[in-house]
C-alpha positions as CSV (number, residue, x, y, z in Angstrom):
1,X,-25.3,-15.4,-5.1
2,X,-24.0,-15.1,-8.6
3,X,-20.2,-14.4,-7.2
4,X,-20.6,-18.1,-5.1
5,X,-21.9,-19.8,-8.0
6,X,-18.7,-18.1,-9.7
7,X,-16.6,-19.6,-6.8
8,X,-17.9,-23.1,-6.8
9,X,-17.1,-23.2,-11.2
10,X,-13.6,-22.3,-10.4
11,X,-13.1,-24.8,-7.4
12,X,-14.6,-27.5,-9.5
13,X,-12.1,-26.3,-12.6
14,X,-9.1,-26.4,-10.1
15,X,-9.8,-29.8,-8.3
16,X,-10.3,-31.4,-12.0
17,X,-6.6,-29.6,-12.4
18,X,-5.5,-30.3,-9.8
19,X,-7.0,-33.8,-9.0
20,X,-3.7,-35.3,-7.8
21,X,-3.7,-33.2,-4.0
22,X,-7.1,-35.3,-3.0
23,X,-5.6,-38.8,-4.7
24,X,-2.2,-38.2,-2.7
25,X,-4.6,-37.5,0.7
26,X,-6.8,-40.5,0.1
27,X,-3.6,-42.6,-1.3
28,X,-2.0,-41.7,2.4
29,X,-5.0,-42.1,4.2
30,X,-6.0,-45.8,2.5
31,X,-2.6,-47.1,3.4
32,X,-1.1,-48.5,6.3
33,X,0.7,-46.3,8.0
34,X,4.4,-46.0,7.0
35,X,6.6,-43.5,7.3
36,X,7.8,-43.6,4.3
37,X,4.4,-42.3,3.0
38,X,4.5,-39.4,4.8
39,X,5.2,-37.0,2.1
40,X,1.8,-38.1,0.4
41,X,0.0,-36.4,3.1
42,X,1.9,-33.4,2.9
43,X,2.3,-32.7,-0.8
44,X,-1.8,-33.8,-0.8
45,X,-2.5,-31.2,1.5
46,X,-0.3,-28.0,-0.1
47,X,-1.9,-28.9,-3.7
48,X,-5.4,-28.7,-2.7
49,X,-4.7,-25.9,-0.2
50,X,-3.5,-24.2,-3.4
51,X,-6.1,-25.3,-5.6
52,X,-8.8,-23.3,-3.3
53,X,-6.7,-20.2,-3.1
54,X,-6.2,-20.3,-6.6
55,X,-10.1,-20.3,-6.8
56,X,-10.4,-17.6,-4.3
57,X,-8.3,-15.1,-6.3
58,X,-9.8,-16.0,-9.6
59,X,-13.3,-15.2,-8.2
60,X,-11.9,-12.2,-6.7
61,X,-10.1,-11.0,-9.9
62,X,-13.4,-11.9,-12.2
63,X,-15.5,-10.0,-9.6
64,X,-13.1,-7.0,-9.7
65,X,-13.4,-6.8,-13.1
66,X,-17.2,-6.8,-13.3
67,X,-17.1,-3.9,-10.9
68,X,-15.3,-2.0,-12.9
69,X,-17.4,-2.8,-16.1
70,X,-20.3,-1.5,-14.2
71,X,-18.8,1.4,-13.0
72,X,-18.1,2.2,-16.4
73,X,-21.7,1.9,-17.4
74,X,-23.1,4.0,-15.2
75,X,-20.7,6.6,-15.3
């Protein structure tokens, strides 16, 4: 449970950062459609996909890390 709770301080870190991949998605979503637009949706969509992988490996890397700290310990 404590390596979710990790995960869900790091998404809310990145979506603060990264804030502008859910503003382009509503912003494209909000409007009438246009093709000109178009690129909102998709810029929107690789910014926040990045934002939760970014997440993902920083609660990988911090978990890694406490592993090994405990290994060390115990050894």
């Amino acid at each position: 449970m404590q390596t979710f709770w990790r995960y869900v301080r790091f998404q809310a870190m990145m979506f603060v950062f990264g804030i502008v991949g859910p503003i382009f998605l509503v912003l494209y979503f909000t409007t009438q459609p246009d093709p000109s637009t178009r690129w909102a949706y998709w810029m929107g969509l690789f910014i926040t996909f990045a934002d939760i992988l970014i997440a993902l490996a920083l609660t990988d890397a911090s978990r890694t890390d406490d592993d090994r700290s405990r290994r060390r310990l115990i050894s």
